[in-house]
N, CA, C and O atoms as a Maestro MAE file, in Angstrom:
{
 s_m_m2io_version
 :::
 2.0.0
}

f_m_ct {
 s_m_title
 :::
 protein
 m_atom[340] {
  # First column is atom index #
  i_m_mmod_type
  r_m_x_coord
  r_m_y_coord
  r_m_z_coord
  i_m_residue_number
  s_m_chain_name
  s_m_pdb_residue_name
  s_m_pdb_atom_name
  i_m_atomic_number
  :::
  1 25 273.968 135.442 236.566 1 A "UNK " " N  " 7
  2 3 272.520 135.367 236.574 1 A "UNK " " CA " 6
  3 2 272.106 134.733 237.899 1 A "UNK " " C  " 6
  4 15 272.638 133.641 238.096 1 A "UNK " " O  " 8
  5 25 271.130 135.243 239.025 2 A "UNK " " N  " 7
  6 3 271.470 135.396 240.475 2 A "UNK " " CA " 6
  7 2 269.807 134.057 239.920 2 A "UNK " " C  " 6
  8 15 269.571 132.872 240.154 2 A "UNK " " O  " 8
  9 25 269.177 135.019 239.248 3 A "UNK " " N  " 7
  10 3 267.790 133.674 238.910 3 A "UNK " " CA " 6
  11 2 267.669 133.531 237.389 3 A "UNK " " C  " 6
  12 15 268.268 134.155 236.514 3 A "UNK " " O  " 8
  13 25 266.708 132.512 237.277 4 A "UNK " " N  " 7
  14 3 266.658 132.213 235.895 4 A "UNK " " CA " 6
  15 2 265.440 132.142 236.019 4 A "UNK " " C  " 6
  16 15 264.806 131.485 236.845 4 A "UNK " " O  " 8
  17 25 264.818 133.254 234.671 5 A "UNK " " N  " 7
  18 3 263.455 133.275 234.387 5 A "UNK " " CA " 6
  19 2 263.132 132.600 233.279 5 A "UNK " " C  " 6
  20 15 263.912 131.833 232.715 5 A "UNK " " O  " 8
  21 25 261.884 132.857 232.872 6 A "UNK " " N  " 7
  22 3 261.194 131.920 231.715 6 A "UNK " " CA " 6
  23 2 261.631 133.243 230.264 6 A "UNK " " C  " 6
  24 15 261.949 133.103 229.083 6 A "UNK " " O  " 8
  25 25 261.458 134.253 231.014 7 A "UNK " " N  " 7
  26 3 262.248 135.340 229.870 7 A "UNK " " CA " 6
  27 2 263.441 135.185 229.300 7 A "UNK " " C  " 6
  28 15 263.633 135.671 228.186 7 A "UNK " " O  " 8
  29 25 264.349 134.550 229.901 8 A "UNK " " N  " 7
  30 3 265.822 134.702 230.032 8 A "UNK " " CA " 6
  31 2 265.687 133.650 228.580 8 A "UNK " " C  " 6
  32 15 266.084 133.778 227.422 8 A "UNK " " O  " 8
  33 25 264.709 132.282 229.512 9 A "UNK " " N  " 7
  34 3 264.949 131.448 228.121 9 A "UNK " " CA " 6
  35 2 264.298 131.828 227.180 9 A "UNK " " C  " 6
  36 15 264.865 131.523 226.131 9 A "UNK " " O  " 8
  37 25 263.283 132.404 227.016 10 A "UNK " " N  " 7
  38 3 262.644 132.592 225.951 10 A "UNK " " CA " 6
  39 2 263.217 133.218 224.644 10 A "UNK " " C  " 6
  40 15 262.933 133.011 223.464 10 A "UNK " " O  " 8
  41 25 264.422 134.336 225.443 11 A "UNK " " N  " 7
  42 3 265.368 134.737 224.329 11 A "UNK " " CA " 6
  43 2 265.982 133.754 223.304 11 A "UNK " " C  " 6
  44 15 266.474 134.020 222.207 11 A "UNK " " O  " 8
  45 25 265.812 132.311 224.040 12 A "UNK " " N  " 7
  46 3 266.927 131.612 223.032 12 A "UNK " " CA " 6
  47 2 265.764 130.801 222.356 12 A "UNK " " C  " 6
  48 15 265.724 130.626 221.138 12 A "UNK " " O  " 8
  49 25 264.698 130.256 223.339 13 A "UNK " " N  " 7
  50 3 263.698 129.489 222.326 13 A "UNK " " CA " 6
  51 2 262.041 130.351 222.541 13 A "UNK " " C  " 6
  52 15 261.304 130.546 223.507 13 A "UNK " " O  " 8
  53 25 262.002 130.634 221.325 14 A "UNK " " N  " 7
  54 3 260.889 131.974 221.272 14 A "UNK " " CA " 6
  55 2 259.541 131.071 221.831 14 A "UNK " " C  " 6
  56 15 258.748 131.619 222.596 14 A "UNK " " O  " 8
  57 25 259.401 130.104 221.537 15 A "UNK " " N  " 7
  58 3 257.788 129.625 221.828 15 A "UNK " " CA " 6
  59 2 258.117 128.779 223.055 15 A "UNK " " C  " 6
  60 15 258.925 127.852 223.102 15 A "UNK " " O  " 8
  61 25 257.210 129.346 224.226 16 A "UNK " " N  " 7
  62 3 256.940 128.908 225.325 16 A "UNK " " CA " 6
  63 2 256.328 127.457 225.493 16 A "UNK " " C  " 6
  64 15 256.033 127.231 226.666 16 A "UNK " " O  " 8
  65 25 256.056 126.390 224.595 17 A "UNK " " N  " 7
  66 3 255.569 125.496 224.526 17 A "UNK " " CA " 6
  67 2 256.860 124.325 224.342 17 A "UNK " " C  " 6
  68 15 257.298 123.330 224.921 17 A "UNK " " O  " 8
  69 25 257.113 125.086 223.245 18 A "UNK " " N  " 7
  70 3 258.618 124.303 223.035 18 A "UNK " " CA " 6
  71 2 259.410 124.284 223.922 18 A "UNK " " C  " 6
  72 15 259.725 123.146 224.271 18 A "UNK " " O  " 8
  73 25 260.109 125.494 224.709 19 A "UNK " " N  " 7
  74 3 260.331 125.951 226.045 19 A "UNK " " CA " 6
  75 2 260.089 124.830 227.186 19 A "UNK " " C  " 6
  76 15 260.999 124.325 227.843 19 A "UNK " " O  " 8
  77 25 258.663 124.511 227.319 20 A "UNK " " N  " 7
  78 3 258.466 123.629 228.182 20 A "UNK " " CA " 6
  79 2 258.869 121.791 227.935 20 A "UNK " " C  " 6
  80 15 259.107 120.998 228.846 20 A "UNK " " O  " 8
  81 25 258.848 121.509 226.574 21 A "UNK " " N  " 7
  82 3 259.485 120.355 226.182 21 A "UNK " " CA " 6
  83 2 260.680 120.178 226.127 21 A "UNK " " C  " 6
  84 15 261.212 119.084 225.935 21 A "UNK " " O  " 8
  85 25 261.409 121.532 226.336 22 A "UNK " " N  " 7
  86 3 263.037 121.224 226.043 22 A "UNK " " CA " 6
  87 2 263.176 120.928 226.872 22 A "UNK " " C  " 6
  88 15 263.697 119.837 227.109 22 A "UNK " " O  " 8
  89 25 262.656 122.008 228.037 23 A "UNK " " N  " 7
  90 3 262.966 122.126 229.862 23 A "UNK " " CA " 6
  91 2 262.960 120.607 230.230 23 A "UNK " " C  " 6
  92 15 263.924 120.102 230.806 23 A "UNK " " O  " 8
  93 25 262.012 119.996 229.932 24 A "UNK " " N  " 7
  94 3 261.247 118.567 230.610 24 A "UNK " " CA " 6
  95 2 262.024 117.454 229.963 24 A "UNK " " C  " 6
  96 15 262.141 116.366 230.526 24 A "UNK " " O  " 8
  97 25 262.604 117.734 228.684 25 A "UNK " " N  " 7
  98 3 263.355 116.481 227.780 25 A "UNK " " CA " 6
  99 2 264.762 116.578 228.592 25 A "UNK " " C  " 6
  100 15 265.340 115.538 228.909 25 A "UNK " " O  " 8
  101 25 265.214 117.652 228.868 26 A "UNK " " N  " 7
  102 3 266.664 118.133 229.207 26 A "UNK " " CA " 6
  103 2 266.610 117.412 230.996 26 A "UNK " " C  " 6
  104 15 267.384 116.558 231.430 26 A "UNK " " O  " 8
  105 25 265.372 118.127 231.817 27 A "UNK " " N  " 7
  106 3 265.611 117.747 233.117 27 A "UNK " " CA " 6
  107 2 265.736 116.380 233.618 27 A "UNK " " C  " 6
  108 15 266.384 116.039 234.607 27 A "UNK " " O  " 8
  109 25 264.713 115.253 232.452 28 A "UNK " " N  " 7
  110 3 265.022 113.890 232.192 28 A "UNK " " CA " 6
  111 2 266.457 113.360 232.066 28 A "UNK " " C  " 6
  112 15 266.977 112.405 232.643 28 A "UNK " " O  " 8
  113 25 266.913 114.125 231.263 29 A "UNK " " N  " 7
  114 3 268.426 113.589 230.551 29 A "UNK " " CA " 6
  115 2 269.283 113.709 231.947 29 A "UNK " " C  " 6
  116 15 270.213 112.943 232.198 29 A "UNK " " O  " 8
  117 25 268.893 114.680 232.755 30 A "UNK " " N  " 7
  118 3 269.663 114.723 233.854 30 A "UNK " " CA " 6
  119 2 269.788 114.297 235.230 30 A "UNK " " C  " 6
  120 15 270.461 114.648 236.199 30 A "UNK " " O  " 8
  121 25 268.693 113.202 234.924 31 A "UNK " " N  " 7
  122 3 268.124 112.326 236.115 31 A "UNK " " CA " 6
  123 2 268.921 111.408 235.939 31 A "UNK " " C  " 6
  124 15 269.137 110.665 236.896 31 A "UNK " " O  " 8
  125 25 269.568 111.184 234.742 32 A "UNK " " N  " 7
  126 3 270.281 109.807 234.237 32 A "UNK " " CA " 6
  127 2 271.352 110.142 234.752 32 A "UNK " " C  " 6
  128 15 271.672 111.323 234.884 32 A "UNK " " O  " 8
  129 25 272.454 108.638 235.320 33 A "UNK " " N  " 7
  130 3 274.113 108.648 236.065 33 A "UNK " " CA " 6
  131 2 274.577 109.299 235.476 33 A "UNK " " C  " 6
  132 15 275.136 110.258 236.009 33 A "UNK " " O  " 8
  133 25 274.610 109.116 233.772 34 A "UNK " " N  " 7
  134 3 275.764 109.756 233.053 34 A "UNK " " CA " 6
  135 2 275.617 110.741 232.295 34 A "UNK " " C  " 6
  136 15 276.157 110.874 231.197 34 A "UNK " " O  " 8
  137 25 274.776 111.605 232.894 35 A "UNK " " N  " 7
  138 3 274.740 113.045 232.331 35 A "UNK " " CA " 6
  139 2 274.740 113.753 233.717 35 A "UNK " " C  " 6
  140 15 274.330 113.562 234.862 35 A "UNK " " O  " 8
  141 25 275.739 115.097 232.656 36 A "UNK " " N  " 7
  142 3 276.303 116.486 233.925 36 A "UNK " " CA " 6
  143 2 275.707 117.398 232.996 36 A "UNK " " C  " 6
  144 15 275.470 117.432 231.788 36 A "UNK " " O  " 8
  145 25 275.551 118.137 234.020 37 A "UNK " " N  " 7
  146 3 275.371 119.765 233.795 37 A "UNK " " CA " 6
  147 2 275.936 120.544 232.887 37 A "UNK " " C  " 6
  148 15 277.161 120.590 232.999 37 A "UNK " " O  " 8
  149 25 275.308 121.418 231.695 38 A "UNK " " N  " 7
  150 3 276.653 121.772 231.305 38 A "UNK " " CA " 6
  151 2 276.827 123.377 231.314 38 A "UNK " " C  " 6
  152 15 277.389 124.119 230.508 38 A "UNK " " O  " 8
  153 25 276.159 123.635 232.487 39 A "UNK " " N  " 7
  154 3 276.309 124.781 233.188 39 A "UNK " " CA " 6
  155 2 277.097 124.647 234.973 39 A "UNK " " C  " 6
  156 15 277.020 123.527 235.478 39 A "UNK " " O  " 8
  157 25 277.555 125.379 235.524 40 A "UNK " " N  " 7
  158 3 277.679 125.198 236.868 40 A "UNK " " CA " 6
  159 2 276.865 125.503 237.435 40 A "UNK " " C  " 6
  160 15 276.278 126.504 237.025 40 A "UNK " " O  " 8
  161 25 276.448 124.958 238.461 41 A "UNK " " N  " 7
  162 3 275.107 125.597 239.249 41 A "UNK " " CA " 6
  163 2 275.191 124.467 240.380 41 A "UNK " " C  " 6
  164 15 276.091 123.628 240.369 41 A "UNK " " O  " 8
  165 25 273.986 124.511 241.552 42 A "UNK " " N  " 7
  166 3 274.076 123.503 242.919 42 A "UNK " " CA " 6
  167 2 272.086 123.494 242.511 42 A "UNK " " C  " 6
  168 15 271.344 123.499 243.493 42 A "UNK " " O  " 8
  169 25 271.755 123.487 241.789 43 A "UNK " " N  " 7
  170 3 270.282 123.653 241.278 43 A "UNK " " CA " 6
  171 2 270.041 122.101 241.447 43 A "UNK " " C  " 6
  172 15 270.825 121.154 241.505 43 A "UNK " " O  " 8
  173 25 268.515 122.204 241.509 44 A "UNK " " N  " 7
  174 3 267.878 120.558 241.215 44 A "UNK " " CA " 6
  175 2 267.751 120.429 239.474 44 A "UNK " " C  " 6
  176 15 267.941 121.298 238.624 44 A "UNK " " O  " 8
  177 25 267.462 119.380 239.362 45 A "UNK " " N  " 7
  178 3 267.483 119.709 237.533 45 A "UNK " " CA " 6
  179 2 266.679 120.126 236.826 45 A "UNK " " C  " 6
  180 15 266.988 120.285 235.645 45 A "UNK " " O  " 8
  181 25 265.357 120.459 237.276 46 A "UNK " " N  " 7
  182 3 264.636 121.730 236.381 46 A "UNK " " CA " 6
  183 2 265.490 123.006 236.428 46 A "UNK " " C  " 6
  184 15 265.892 123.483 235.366 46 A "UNK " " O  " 8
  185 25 265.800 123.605 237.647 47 A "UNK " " N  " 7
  186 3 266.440 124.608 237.080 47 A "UNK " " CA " 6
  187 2 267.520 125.175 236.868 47 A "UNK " " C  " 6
  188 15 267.782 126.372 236.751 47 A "UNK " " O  " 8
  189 25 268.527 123.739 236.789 48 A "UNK " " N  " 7
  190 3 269.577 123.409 235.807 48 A "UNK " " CA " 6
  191 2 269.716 122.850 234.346 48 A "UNK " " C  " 6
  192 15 270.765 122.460 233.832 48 A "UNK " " O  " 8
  193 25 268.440 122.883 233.754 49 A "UNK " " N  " 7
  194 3 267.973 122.787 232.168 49 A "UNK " " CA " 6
  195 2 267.646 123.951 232.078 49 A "UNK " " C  " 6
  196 15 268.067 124.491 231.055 49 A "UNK " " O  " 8
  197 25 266.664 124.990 233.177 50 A "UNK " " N  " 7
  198 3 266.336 125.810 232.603 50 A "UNK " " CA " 6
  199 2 267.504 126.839 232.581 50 A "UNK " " C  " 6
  200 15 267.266 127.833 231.896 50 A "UNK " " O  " 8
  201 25 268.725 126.799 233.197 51 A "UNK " " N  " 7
  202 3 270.026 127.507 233.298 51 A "UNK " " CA " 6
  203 2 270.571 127.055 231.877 51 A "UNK " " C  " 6
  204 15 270.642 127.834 230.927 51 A "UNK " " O  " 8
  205 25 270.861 126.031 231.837 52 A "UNK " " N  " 7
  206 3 271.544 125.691 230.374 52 A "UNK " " CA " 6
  207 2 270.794 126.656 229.234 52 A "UNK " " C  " 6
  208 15 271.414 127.562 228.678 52 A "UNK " " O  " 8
  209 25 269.432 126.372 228.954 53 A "UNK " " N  " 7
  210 3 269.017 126.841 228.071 53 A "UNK " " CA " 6
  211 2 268.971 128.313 228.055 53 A "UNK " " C  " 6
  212 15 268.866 128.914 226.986 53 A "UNK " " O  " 8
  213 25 269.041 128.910 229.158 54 A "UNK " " N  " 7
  214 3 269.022 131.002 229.041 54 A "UNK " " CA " 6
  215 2 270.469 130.727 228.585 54 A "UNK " " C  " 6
  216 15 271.050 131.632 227.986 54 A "UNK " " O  " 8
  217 25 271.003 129.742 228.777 55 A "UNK " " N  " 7
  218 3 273.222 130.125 228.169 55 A "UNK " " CA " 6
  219 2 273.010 130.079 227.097 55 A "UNK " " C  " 6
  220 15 273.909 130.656 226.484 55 A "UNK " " O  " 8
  221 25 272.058 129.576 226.281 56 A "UNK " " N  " 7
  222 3 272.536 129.126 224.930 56 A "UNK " " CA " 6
  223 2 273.116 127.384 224.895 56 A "UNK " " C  " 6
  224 15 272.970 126.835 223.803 56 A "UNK " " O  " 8
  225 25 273.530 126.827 225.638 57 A "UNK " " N  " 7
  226 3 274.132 125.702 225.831 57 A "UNK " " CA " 6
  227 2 272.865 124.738 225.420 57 A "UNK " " C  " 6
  228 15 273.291 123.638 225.771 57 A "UNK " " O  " 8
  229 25 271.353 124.484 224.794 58 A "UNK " " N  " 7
  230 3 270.600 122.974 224.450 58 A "UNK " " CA " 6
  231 2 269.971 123.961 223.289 58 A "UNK " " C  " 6
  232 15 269.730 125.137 223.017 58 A "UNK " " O  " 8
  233 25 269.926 123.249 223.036 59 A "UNK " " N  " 7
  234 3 268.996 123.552 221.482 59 A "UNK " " CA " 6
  235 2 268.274 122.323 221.146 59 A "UNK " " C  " 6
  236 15 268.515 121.239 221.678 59 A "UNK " " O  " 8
  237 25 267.267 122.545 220.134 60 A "UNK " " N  " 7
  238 3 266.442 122.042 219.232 60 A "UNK " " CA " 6
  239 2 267.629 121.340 218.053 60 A "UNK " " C  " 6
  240 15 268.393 122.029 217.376 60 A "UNK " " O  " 8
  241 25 267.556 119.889 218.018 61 A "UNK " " N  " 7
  242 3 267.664 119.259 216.524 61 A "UNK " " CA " 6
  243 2 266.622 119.798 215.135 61 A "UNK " " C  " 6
  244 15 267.060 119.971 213.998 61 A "UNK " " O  " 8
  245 25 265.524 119.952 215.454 62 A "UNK " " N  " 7
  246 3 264.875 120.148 214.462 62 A "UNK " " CA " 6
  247 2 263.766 120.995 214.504 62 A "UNK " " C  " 6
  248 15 263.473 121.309 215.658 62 A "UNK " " O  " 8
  249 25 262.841 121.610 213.388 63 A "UNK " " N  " 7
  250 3 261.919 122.708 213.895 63 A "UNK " " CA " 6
  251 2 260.968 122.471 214.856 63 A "UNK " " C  " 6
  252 15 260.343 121.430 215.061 63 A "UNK " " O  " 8
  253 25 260.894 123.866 215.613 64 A "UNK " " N  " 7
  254 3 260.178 123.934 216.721 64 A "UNK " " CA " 6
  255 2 258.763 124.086 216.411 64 A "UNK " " C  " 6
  256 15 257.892 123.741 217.209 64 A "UNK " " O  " 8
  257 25 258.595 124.429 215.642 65 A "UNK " " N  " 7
  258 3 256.886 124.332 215.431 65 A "UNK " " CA " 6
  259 2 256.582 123.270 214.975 65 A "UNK " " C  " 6
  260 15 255.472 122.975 215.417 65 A "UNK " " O  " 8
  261 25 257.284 121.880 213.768 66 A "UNK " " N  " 7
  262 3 256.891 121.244 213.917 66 A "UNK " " CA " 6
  263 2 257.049 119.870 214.877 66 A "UNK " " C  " 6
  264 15 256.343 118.866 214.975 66 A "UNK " " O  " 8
  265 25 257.987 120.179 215.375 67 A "UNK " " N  " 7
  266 3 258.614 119.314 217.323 67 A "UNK " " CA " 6
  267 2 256.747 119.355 217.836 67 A "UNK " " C  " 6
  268 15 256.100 118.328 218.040 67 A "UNK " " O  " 8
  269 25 256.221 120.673 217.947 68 A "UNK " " N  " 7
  270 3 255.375 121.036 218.881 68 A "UNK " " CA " 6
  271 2 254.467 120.243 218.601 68 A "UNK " " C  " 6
  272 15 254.165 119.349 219.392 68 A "UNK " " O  " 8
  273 25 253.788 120.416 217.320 69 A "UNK " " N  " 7
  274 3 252.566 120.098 217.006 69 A "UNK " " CA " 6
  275 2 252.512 118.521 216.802 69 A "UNK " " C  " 6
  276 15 251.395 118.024 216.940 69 A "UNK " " O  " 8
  277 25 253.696 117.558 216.454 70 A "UNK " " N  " 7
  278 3 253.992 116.491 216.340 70 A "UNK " " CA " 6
  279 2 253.574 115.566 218.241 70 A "UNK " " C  " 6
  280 15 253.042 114.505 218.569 70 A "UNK " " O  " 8
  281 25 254.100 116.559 218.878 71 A "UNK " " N  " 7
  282 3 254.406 116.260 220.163 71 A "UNK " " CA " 6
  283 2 252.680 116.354 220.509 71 A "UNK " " C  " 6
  284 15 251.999 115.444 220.981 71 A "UNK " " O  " 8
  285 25 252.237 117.675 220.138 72 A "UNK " " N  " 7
  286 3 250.557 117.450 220.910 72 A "UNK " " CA " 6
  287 2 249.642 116.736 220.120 72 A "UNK " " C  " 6
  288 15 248.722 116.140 220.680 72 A "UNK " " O  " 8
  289 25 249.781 116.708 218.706 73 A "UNK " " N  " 7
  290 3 249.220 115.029 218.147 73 A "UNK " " CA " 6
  291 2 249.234 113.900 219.164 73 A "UNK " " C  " 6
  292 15 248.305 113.384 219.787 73 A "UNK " " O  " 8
  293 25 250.631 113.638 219.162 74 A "UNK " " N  " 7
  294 3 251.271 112.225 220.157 74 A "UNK " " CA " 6
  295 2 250.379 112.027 221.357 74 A "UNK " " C  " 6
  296 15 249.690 111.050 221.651 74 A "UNK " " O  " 8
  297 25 250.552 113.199 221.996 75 A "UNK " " N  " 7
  298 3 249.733 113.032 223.101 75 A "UNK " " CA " 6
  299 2 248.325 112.754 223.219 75 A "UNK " " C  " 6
  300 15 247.874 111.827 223.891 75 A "UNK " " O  " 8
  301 25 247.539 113.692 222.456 76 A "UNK " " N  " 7
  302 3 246.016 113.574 221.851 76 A "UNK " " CA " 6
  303 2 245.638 112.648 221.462 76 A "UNK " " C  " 6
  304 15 244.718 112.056 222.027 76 A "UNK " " O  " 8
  305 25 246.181 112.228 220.432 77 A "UNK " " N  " 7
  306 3 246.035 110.583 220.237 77 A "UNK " " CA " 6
  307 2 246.364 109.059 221.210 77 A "UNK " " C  " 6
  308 15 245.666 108.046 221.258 77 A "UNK " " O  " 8
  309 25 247.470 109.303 221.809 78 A "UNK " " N  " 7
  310 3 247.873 107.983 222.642 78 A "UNK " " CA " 6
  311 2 247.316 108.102 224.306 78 A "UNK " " C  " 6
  312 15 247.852 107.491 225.230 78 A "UNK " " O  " 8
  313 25 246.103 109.046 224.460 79 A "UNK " " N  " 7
  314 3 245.600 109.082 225.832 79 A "UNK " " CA " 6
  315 2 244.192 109.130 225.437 79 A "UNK " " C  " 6
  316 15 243.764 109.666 224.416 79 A "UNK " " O  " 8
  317 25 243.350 108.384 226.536 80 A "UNK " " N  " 7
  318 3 241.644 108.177 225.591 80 A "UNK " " CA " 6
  319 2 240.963 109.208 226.757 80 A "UNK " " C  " 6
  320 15 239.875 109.040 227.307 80 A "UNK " " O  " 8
  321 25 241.750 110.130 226.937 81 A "UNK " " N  " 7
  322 3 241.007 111.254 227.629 81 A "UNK " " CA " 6
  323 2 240.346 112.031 226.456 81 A "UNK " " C  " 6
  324 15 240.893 112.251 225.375 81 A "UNK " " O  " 8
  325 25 238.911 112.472 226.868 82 A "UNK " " N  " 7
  326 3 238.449 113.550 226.336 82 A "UNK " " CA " 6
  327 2 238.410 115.077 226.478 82 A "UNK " " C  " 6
  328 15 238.297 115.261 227.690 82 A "UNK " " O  " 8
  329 25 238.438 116.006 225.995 83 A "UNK " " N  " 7
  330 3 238.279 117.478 226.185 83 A "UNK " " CA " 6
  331 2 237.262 117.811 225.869 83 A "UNK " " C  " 6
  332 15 236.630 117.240 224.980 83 A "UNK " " O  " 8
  333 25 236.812 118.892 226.560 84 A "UNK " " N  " 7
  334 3 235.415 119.520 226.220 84 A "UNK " " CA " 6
  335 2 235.577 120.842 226.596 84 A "UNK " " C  " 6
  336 15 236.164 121.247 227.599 84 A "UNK " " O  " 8
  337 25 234.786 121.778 225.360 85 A "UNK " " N  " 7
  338 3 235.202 123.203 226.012 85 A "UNK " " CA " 6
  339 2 233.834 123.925 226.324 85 A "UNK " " C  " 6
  340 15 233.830 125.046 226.833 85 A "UNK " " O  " 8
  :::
 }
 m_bond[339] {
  # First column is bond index #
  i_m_from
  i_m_to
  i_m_order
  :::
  1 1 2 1
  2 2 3 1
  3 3 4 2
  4 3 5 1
  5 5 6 1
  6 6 7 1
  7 7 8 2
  8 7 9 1
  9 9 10 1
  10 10 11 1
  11 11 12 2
  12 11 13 1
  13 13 14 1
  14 14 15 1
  15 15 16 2
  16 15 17 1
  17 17 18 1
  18 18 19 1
  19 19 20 2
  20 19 21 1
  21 21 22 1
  22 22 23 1
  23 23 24 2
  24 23 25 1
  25 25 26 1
  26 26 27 1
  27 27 28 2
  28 27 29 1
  29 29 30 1
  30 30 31 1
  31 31 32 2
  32 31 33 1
  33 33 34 1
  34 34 35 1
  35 35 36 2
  36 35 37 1
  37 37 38 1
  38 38 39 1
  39 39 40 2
  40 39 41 1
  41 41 42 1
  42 42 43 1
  43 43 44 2
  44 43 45 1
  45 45 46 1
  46 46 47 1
  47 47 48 2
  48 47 49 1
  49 49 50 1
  50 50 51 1
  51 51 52 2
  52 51 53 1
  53 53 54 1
  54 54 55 1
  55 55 56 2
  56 55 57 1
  57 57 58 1
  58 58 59 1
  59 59 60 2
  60 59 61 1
  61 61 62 1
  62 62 63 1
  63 63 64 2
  64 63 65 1
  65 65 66 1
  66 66 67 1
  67 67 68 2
  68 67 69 1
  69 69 70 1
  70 70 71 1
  71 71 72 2
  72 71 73 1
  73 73 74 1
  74 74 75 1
  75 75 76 2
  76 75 77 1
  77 77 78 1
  78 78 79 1
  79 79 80 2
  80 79 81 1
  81 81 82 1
  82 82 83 1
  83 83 84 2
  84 83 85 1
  85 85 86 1
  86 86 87 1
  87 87 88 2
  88 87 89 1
  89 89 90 1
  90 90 91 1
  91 91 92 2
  92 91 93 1
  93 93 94 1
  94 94 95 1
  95 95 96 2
  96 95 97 1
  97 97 98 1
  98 98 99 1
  99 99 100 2
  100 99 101 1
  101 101 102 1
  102 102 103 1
  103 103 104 2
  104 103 105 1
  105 105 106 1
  106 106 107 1
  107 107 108 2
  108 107 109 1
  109 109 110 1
  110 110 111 1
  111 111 112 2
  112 111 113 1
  113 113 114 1
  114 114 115 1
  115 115 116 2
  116 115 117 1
  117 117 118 1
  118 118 119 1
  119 119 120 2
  120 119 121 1
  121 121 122 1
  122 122 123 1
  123 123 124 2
  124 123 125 1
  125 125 126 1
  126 126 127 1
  127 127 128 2
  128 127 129 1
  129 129 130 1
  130 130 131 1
  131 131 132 2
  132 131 133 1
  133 133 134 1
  134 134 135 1
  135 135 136 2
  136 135 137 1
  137 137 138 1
  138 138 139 1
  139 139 140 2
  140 139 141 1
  141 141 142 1
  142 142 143 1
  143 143 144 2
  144 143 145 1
  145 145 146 1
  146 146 147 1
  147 147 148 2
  148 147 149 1
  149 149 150 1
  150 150 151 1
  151 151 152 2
  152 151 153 1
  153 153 154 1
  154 154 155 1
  155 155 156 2
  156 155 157 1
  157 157 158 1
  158 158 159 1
  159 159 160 2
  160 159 161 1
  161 161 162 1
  162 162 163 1
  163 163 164 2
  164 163 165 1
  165 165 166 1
  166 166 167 1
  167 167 168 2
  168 167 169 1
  169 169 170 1
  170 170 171 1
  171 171 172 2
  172 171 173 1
  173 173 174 1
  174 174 175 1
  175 175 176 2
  176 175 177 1
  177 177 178 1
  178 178 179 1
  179 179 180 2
  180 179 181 1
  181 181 182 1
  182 182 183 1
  183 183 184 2
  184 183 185 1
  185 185 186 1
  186 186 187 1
  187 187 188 2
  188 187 189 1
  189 189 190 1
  190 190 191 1
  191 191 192 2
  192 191 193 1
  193 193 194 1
  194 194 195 1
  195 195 196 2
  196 195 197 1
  197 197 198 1
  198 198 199 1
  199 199 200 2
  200 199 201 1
  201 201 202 1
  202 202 203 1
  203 203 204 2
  204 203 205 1
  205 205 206 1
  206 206 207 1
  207 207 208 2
  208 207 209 1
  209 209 210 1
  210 210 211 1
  211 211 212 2
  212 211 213 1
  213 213 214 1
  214 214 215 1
  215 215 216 2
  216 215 217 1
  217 217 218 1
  218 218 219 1
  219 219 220 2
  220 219 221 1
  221 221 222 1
  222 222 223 1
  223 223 224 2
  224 223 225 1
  225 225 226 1
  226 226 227 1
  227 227 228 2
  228 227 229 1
  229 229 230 1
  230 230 231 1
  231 231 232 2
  232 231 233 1
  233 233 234 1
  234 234 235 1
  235 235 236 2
  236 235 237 1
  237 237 238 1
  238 238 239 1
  239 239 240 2
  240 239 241 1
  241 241 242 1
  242 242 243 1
  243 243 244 2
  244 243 245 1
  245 245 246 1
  246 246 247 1
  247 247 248 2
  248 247 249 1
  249 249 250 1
  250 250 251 1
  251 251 252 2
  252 251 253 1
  253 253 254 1
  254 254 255 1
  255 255 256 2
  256 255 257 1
  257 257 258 1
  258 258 259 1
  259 259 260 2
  260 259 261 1
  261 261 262 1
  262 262 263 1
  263 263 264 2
  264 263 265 1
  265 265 266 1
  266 266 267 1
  267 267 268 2
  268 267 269 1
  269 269 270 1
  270 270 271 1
  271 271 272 2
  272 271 273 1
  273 273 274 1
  274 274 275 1
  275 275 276 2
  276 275 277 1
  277 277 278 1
  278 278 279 1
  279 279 280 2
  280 279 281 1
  281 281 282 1
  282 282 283 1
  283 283 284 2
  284 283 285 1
  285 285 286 1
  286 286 287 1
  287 287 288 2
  288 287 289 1
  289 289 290 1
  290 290 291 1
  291 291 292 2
  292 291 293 1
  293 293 294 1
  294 294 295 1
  295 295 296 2
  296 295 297 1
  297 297 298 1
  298 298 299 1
  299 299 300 2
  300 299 301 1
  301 301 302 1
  302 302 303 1
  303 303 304 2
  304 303 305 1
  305 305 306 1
  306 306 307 1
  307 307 308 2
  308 307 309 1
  309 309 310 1
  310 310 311 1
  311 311 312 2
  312 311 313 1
  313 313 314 1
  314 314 315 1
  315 315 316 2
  316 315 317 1
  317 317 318 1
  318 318 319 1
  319 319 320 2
  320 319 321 1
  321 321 322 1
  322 322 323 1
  323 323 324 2
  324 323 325 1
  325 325 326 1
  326 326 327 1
  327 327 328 2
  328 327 329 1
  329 329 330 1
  330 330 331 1
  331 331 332 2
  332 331 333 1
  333 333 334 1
  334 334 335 1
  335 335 336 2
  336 335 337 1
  337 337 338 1
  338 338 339 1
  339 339 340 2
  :::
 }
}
């Protein structure tokens, strides 16, 4: 795989939202000393999470829809920003 698209992963995690939390939880984990790659690659670590995940190599502990909606509660609530549409 010469690039890695958002398609590639999407095969393994269908919702693009979730997609973006794995990407971002995973590229964290890999900022840390004692985590490697568990793909080969010379990538920075976004898109050496997003390589892992088109392998099949990270997954979800638990459901993705409710990961998601738990996650944009969290946020909605613990920031005193407002939205307006």
């Amino acid at each position: 795989m010469a690039r890695v698209t958002v398609e590639d992963c999407l095969e393994v995690v269908p919702n693009r939202f979730a997609l973006v939390l794995l990407a971002a939880s995973r590229m964290r984990e890999l900022t840390q000393p004692n985590s490697f790659p568990m793909v080969k690659c010379k990538n920075k670590e976004a898109v050496t999470a997003l390589r892992e995940i088109a392998a099949g190599k990270i997954h979800y502990a638990e459901n993705i829809g409710e990961m998601v909606r738990s996650y944009h509660e969290e946020v909605l609530y613990s920031t005193s920003a407002t939205f307006t549409y």
